[in-house]
N, C-alpha and C positions, 0 to 999 in steps of 0.2 A: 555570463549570466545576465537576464535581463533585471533592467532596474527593478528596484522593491518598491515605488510607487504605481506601476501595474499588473501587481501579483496576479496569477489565475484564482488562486485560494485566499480570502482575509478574513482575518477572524478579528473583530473590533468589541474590546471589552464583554467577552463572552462567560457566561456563566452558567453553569446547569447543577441544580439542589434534587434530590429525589426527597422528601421529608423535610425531615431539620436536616440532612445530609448535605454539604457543598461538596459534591463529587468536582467540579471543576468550578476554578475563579477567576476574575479577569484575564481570561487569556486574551493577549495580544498577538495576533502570531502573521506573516505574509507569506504566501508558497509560490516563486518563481515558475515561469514556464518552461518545462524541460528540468526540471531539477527532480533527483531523491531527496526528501527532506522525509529524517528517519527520527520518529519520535523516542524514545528511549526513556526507561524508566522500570519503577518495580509495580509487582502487580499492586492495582487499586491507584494508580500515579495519574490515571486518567486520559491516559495514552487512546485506547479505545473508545471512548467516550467521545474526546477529541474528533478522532475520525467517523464515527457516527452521524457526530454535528455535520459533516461536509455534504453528506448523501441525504440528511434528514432521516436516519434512522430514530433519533432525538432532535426533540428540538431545546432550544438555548434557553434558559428561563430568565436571563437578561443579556441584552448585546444582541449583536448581527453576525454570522455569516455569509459572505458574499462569495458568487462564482463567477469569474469572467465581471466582474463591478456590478455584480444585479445583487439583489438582496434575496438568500435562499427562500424567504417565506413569500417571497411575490414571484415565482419559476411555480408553474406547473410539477406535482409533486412524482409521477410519475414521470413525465419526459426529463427531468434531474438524475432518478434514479437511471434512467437508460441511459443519459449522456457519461453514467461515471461506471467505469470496472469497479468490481467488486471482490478478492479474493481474499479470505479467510481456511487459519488454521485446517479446520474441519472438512476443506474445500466445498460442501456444500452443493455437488450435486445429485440427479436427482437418482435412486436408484435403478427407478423401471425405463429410466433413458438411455440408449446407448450413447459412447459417446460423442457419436453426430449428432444427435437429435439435444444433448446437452449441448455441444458449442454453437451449437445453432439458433439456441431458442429464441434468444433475444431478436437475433434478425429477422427469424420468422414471425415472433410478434408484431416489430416492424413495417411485415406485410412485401419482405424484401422479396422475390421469385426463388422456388428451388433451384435451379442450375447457379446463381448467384449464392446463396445459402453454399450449394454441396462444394461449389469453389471457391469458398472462402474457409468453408471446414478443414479441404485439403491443403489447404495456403498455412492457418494456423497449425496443424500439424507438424508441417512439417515447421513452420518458425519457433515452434516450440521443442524439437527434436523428439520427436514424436513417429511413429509407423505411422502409413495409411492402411497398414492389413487392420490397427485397433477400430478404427471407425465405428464398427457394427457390436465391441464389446460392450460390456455394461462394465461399472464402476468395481463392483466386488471382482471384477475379473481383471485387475490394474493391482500393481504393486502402488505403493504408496508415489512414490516419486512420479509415476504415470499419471495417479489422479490431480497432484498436484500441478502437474503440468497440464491438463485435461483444463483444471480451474482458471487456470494463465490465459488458455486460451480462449475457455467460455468469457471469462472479462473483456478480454480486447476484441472479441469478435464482431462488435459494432464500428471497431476502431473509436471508442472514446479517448476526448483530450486529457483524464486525467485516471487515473489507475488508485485505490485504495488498497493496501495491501496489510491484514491483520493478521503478525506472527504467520506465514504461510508456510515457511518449512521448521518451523517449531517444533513439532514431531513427526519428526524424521531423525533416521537417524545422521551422523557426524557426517560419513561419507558422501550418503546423497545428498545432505544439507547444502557442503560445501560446493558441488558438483550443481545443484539449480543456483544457488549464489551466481557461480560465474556467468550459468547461460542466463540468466535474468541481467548482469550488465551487457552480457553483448547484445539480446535483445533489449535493452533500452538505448544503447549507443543506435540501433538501425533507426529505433521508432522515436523517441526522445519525448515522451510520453512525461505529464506532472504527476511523479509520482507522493502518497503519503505513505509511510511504510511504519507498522509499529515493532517493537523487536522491547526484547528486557534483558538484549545478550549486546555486549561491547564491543564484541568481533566483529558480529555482524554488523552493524551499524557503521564502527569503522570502514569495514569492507563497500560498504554499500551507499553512502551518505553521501549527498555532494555538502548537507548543513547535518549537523545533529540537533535536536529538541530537545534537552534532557529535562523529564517532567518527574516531580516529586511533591506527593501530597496535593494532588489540585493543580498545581501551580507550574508555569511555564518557570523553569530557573533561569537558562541561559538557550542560544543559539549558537553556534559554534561552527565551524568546519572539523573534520578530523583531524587535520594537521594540530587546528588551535586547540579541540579538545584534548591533544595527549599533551599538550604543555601549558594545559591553562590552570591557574591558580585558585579560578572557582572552587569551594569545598566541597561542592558535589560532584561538578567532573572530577575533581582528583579523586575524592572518595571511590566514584567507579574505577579510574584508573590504578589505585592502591588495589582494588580487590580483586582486580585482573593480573599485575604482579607481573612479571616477567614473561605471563602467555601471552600477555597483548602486542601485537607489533602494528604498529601505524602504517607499516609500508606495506599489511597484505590489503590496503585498499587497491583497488584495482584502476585507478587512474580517471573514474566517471565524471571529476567538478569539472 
């Protein structure tokens, strides 16, 4: 892992209030290049807040974010959001688009040529286990796991360096959960992509993490690997690991630090 003195992602004494509300407080946090660093926590923990802060969906009402060592509030607020994937629960596309024209759109914003757009549609495609017969479907015409992965590959279709990733197979169900889990590590093992992932589930995290983030109340508690997290004496990592109990196994990570 590359040193923690030139993270892609820094978050330096970050804090963001909505009202009298401190939703997040001095977060300190560094995100390695090529890493999962999987935030973890219960809802309102500020998990998503956090990752908001990276893309400028919010902004900090004290402290810095920085990307690549720039200071997010001096980056052009559009070319930011282009540089970073974006996938969320909900997956978020669009409905009257098929799904070329959704994994596309970013690059054709960009003004990239269609034969470049259509062959990189059919690229992500298939890098995401994906038909090229779905191309021309629209989103209500996709099982759940399709759009989910439709969304995977509307994110990286610019090839951004860094990937945000909010609860993405959170509803879904068990099977295909576990089933995008896996191709999500082997597609980060090809691409090695900085990813931030948020999750409020222990498996996943474990599974997926090369650090865990485990955030409660605001606040960054610890950093961890999963190794360290299933034996560490923190009261909040154990807390999660009491409340996982015998379902948790540290060994079904899948080998990504």
């Amino acid at each position: 892992m590359p040193a923690a003195s030139n993270p892609v992602i820094e978050f330096r004494g970050v804090s963001y209030r909505v009202g009298g509300t401190e939703v997040l407080r001095d977060l300190n946090l560094q995100v390695n290049r090529g890493e999962i660093l999987v935030l973890l926590g219960r809802s309102g923990s500020g998990k998503t807040t956090t990752l908001k802060l990276i893309n400028r969906l919010v902004e900090p009402t004290t402290g810095e974010v920085l990307v690549n060592g720039n200071r997010n509030a001096n980056v052009d607020l559009i070319r930011l959001r282009r540089s970073i994937g974006y996938v969320i629960q909900e997956v978020g596309l669009f409905p009257h688009f098929t799904v070329a024209r959704n994994i596309g759109l970013v690059p054709k914003i960009e003004g990239w040529p269609a034969s470049r757009i259509q062959a990189r549609v059919a690229e992500l495609l298939q890098l995401t286990g994906l038909s090229l017969e779905i191309e021309g479907r629209y989103p209500h015409q996709l099982s759940g796991g399709q759009r989910q992965r439709v969304g995977v590959a509307r994110a990286l279709a610019a090839d951004p360096e860094i990937l945000l990733m909010d609860e993405p197979f959170g509803a879904l169900d068990p099977l295909t959960r576990a089933e995008l889990q896996r191709e999500f590590l082997a597609l980060q093992k090809r691409l090695g992509k900085t990813v931030v992932f948020v999750t409020h589930d222990l498996h996943e995290a474990m599974r997926l993490a090369t650090r865990i983030g485990l955030m409660e109340a605001g606040k960054l508690v610890t950093t961890l690997t999963p190794q360290e997290f299933a034996q560490s004496n923190d009261p909040w990592a154990a807390a999660y690991v009491n409340a996982f109990g015998d379902r948790l196994d540290s060994n079904s990570k899948e080998g990504n630090a």
